[in-house]
VOBA-1610 file (N, C-alpha, C; in pm, whole numbers, padded with zeros to 5 digits, always signed):
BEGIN
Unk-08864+01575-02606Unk-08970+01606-02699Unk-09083+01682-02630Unk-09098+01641-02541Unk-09231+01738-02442Unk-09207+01867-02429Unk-09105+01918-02435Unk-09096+02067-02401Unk-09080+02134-02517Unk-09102+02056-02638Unk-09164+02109-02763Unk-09288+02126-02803Unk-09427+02041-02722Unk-09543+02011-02729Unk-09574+02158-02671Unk-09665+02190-02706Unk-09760+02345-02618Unk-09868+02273-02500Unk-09899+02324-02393Unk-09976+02282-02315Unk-10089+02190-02378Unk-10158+02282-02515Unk-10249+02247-02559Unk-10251+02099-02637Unk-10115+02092-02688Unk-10103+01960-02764Unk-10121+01822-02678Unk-10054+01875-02585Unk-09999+01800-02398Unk-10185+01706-02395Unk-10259+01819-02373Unk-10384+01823-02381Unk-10434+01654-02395Unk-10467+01719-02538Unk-10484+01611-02670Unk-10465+01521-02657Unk-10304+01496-02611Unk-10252+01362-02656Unk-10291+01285-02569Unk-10326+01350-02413Unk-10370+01297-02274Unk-10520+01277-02337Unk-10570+01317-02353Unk-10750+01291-02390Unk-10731+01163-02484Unk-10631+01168-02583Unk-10698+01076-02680Unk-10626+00970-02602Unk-10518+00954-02520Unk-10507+00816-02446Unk-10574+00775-02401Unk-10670+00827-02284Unk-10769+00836-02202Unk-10905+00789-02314Unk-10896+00829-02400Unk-11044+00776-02505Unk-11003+00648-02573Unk-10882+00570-02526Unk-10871+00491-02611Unk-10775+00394-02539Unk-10826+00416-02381Unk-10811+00318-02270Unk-10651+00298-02250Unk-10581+00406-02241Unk-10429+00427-02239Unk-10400+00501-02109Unk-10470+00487-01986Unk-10444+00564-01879Unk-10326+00517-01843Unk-10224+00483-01815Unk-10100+00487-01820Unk-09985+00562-01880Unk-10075+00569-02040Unk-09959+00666-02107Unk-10003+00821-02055Unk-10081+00821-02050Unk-10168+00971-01995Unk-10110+01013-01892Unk-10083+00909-01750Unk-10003+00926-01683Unk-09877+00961-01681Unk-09789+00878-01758Unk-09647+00873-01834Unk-09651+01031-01872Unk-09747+01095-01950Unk-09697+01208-02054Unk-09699+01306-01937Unk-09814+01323-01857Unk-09871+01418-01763Unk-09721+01420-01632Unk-09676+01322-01626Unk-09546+01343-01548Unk-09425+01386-01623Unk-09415+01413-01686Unk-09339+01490-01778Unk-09377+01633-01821Unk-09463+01708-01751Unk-09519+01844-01734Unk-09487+01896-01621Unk-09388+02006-01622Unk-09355+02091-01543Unk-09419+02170-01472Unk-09522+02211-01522Unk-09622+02300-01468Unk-09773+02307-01513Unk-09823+02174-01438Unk-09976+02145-01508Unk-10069+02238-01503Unk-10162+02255-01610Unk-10282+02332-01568Unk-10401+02263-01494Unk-10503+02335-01501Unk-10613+02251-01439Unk-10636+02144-01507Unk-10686+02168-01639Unk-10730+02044-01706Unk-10627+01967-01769Unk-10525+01997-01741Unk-10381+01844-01746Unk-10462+01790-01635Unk-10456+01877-01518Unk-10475+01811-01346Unk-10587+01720-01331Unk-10689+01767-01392Unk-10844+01664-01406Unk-10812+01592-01517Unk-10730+01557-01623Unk-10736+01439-01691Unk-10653+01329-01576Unk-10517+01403-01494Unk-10450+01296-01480Unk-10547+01245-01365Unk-10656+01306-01283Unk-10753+01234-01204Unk-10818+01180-01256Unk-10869+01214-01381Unk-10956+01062-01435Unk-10871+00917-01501Unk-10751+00979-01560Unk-10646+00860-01609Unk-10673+00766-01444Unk-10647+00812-01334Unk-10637+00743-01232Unk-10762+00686-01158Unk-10833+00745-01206Unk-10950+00699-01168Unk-10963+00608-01246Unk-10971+00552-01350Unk-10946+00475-01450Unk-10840+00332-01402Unk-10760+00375-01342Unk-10678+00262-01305Unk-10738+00177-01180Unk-10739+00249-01066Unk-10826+00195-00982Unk-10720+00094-00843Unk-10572+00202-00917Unk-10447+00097-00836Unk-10437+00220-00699Unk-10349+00117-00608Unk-10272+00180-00490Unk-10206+00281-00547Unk-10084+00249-00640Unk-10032+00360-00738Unk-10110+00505-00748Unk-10222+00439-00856Unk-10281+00569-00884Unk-10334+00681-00762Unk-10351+00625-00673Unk-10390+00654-00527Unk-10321+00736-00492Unk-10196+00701-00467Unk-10060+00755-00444Unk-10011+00878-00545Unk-10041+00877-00616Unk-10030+00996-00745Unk-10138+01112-00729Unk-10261+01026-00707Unk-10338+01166-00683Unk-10367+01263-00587Unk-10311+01171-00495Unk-10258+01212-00287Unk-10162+01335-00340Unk-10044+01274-00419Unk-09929+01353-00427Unk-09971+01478-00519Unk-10027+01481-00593Unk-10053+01549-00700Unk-10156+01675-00664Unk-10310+01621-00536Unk-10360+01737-00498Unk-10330+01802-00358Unk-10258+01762-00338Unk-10181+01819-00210Unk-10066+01951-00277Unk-10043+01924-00410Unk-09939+02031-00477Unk-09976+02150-00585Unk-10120+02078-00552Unk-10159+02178-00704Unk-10209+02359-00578Unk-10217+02412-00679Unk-10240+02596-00637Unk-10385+02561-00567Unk-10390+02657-00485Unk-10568+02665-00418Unk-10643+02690-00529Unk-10591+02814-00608Unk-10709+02806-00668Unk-10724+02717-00777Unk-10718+02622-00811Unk-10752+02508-00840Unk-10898+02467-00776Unk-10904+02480-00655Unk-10989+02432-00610Unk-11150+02462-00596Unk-11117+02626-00681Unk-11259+02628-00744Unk-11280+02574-00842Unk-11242+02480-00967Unk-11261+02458-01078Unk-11364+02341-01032Unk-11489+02372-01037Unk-11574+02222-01021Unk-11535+02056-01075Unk-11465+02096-01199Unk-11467+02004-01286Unk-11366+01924-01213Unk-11227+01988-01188Unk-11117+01920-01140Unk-11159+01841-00960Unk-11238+01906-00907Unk-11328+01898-00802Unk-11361+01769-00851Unk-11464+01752-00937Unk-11532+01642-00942Unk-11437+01516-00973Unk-11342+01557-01052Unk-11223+01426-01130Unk-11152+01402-00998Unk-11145+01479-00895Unk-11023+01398-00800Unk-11132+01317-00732Unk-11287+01375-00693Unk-11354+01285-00594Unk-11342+01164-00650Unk-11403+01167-00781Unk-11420+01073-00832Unk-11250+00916-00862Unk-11134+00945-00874Unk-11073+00944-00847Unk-11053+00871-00703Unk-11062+00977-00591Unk-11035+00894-00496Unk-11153+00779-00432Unk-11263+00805-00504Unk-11355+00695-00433Unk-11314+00538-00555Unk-11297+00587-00667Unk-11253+00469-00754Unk-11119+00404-00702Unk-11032+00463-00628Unk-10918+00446-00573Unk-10928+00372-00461Unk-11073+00382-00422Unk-11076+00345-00242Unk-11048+00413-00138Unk-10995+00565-00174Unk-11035+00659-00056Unk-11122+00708-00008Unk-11249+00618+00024Unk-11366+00709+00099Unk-11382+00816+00152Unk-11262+00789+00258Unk-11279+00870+00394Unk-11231+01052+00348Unk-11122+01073+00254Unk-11063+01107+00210Unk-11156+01215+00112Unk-11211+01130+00013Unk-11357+01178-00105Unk-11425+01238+00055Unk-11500+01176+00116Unk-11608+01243+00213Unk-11566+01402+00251Unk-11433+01373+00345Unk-11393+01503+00407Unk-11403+01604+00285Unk-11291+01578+00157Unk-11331+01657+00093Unk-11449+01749+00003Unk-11528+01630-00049Unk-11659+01703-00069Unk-11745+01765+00081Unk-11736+01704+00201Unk-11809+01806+00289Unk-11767+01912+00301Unk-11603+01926+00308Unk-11594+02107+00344Unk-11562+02169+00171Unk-11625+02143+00102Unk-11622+02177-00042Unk-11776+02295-00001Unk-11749+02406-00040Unk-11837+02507-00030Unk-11978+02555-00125Unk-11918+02503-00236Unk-11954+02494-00399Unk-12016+02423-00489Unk-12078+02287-00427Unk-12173+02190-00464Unk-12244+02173-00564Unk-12185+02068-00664Unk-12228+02104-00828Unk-12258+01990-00792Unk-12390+01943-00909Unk-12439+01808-00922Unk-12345+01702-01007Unk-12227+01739-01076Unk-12131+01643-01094Unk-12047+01638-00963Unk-12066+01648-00862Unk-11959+01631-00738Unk-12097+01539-00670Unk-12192+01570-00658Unk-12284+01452-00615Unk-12312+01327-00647Unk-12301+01327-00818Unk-12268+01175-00890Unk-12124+01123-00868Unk-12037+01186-00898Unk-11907+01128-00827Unk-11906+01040-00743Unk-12013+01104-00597Unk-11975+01046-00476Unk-12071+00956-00444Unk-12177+00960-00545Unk-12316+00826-00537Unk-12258+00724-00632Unk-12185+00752-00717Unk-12112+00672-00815Unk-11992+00544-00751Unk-11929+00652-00653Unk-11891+00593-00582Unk-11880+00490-00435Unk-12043+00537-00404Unk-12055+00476-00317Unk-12137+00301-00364Unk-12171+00371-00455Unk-12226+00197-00543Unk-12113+00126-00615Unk-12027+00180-00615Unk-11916+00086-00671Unk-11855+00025-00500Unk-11865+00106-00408Unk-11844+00027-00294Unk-11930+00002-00231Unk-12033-00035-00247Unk-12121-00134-00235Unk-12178-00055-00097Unk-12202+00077-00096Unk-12293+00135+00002Unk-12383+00203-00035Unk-12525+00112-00071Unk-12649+00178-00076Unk-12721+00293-00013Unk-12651+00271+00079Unk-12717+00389+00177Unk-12660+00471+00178Unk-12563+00503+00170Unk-12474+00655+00185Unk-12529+00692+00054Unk-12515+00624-00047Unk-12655+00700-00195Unk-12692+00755-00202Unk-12800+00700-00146Unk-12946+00729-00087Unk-12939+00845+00006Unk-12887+00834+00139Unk-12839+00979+00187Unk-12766+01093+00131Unk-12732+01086+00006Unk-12657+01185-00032Unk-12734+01212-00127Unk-12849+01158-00207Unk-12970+01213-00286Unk-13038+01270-00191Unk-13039+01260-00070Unk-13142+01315-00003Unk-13109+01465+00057Unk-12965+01441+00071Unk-12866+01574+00143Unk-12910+01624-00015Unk-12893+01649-00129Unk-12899+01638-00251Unk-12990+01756-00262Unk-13103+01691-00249Unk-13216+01776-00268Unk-13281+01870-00123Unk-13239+01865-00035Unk-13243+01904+00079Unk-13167+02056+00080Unk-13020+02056-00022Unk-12893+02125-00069Unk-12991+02263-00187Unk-13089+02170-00241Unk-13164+02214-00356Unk-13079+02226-00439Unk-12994+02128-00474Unk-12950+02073-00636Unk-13075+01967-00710Unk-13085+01984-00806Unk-13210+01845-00872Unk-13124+01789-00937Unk-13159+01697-00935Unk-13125+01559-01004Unk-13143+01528-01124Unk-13027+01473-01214Unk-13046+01451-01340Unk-13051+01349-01364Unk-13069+01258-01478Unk-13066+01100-01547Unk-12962+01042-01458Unk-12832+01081-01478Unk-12707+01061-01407Unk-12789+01006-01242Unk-12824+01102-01211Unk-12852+01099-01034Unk-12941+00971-01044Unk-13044+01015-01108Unk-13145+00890-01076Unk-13129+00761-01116Unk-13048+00695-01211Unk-12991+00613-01217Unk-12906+00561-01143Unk-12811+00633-01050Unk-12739+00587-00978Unk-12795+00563-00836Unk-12919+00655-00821Unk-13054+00626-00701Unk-13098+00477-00711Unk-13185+00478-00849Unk-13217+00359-00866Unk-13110+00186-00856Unk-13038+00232-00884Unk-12910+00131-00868Unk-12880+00089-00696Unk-12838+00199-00625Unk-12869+00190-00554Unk-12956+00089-00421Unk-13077+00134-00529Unk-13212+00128-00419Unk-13249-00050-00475Unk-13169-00073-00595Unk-13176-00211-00594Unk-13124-00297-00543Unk-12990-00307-00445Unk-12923-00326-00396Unk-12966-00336-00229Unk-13020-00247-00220Unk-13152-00280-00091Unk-13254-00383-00058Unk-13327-00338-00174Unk-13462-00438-00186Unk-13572-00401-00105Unk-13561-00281-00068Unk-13708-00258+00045Unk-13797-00200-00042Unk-13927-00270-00078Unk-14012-00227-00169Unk-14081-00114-00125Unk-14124-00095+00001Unk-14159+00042+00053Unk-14074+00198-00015Unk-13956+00131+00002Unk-13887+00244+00043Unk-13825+00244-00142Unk-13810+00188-00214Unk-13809+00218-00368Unk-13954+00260-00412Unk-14038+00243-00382Unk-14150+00305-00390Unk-14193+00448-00362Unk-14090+00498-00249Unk-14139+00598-00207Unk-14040+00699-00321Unk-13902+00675-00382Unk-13767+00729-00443Unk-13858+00722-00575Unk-13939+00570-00614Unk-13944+00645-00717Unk-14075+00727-00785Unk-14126+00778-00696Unk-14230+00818-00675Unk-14192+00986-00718Unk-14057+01003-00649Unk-13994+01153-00663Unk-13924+01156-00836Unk-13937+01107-00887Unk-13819+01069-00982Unk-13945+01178-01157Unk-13908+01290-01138Unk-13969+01314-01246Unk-13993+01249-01378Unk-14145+01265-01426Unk-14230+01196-01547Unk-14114+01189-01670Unk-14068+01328-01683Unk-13925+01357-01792Unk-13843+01223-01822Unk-13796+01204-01661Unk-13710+01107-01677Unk-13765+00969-01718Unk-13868+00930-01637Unk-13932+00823-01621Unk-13978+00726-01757Unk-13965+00847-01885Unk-13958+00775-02003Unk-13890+00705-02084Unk-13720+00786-02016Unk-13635+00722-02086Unk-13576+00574-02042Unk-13543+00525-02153Unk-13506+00359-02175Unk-13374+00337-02084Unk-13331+00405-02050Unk-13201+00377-01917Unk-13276+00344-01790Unk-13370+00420-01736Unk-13423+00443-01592Unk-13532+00326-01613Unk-13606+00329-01759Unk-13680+00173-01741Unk-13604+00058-01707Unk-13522+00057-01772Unk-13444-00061-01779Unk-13393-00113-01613Unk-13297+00023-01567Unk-13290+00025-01437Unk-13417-00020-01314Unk-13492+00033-01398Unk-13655+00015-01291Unk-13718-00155-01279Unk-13688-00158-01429Unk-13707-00357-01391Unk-13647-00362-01363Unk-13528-00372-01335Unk-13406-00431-01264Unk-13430-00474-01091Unk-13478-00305-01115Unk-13530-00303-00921Unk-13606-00332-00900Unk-13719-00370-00972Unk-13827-00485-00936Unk-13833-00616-00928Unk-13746-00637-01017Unk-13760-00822-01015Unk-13634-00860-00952Unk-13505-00773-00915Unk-13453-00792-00814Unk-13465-00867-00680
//
């Protein structure tokens, strides 16, 4: 039946698994594609990112080791494997690749702050907001939330004081980053 589907249908059917917590079948369909495009290639990194198994690990090892170079300008697919392999537990793996990544989009920076608070390293965060803006990318809701998260996980009142001091007025209104902000205070 798949080689009746058009890439585009292929698509679809992978998104709406994926929206409706079916990363497995997403997987299932996406291995049954002969010749993925990019965005087959970044769903089946987020299906796997989503799983969070050795498996999926193993799939996305196999999977970006085969795809075309140029693939590897597509930011987006960029961002779905980091993301991907830090949800997977490949640190070391996410690191190398985003450092010699040439191309530095602020969804490849949340990826890897995303991921470093899911593994429980505040500080690599924090250093990578700082490489961040140092890079002169700015920071969006996304970023500073995952700063603030972060910086709660610390507890040095100095030094959340000083982060959120940088954290533009814009943001500072909305009901996510408050919420986040008590958090890191009464922490």
């Amino acid at each position: 039946m798949i080689h009746l589907l058009s890439i585009c249908s292929i698509r679809y059917l992978c998104l709406g698994y994926l929206e409706n917590n079916q990363a497995n079948k997403a997987i299932e369909l996406f291995n049954e594609v002969k010749n993925p495009d990019e965005i087959l290639v970044t769903l089946l990194f987020h299906a796997c990112a989503e799983l969070r198994t050795n498996e999926a690990l193993s799939l996305v090892k196999k999977v970006s080791s085969t795809i075309p170079k140029s693939f590897h300008f597509n930011f987006r697919l960029l961002t779905s494997l980091l993301d991907a392999l830090m949800k997977c537990g490949d640190i070391e793996h996410a690191q190398s690749l985003f450092n010699t990544s040439t191309n530095k989009v602020l969804p490849m920076y949340g990826a890897m702050m995303n991921g470093y608070n899911i593994t429980n390293n505040p500080l690599k965060t924090i250093n990578l907001f700082n490489q961040m803006k140092i890079d002169g990318i700015e920071g969006d809701l996304v970023t500073y939330l995952l700063l603030i998260k972060s910086l709660s996980k610390i507890g040095d009142y100095c030094l959340c004081q000083s982060f959120v001091e940088q954290i533009p007025n814009c943001f500072l209104v909305d009901s996510q980053i408050q919420t986040v902000l008590i958090d890191m205070w009464v922490s």
